[in-house]
C-alpha positions as semicolon CSV with decimal commas, in nm:
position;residue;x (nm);y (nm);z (nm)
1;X;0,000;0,000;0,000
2;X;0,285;0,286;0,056
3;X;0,375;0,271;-0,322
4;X;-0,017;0,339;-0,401
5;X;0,013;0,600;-0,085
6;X;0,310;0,769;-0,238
7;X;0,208;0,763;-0,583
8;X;-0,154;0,912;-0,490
9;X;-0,021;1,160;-0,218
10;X;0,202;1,285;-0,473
11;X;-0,020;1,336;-0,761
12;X;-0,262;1,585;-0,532
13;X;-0,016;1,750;-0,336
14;X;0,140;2,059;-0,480
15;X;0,489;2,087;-0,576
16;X;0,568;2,357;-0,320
17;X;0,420;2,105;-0,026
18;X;0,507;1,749;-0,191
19;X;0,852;1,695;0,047
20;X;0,620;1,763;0,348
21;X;0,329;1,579;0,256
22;X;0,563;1,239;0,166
23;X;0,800;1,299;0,499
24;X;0,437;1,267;0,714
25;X;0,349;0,980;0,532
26;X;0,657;0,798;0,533
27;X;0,637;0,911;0,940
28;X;0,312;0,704;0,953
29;X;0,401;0,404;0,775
30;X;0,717;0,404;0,990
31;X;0,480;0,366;1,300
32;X;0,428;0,023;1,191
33;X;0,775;-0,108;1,254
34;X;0,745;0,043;1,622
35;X;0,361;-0,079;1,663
36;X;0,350;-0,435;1,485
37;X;0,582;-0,612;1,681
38;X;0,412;-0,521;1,983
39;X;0,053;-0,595;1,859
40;X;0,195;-0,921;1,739
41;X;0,347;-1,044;2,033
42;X;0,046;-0,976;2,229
43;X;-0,189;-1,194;1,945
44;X;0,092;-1,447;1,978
45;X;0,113;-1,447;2,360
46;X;-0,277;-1,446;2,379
47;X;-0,268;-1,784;2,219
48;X;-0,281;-2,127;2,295
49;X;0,040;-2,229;2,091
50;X;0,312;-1,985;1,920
51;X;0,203;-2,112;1,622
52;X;-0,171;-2,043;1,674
53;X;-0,049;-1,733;1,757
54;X;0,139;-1,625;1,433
55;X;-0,125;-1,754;1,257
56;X;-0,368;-1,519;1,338
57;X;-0,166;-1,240;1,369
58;X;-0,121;-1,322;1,013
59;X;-0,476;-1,350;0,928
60;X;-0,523;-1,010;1,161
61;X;-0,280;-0,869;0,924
62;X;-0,401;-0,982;0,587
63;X;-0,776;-0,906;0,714
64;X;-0,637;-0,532;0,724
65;X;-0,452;-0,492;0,432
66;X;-0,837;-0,620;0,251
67;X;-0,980;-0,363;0,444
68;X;-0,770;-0,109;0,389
69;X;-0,667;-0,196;-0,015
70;X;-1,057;-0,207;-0,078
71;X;-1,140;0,131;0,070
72;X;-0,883;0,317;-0,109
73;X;-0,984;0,151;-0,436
74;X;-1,342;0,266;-0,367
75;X;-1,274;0,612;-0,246
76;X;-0,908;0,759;-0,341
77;X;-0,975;0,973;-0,660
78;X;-0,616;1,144;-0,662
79;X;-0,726;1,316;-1,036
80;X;-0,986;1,453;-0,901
81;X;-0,836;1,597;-0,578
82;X;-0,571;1,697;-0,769
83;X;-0,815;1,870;-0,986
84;X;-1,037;2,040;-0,653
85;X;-0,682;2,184;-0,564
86;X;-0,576;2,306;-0,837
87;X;-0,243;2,080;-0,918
88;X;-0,187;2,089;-1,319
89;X;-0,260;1,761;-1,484
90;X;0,160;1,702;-1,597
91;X;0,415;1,955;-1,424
92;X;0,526;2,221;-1,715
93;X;0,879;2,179;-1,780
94;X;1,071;2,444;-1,557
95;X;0,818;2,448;-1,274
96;X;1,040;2,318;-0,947
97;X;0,950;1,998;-0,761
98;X;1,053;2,095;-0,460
99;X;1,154;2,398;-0,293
């Protein structure tokens, strides 16, 4: 999902405000590394056997990324936020990326 974050966050955000908007989001997906571990140790400590245990934190996880993947297929429209704020459809030659 963080390439389809990226791509999408990106496409909408203006070129002035791009390196801010993709450090925050790469700030949130980082959360994860610090988070998961301890979420999964406590789904593989709540269970019977360690391998009950990573198997349903496994099956927590890929329950998620479902979740997750089908909600931003049904409601991320990056061309048309992109259009609401007013970022051209391809950057003009010339026009800086970041600042």
């Amino acid at each position: 999902m963080i390439t389809v974050a990226q791509t999408s966050v990106a496409r909408i955000t203006p070129p002035s405000q791009r390196g801010v908007a993709l450090g925050a989001l790469v700030a949130v997906f980082a959360l994860g590394g610090i988070v998961s571990p301890l979420i999964l140790g406590g789904i593989v400590d709540s269970a019977s056997t360690a391998t009950a245990g990573y198997r349903n934190g496994w099956l927590v996880t890929a329950a998620l990324l479902l979740i997750t993947g089908l909600l931003a297929a049904l409601f991320m429209r990056p061309e048309k936020d992109a259009k609401r704020l007013g970022v051209p459809e391809s950057q003009a030659t010339g026009v800086p990326v970041s600042h």
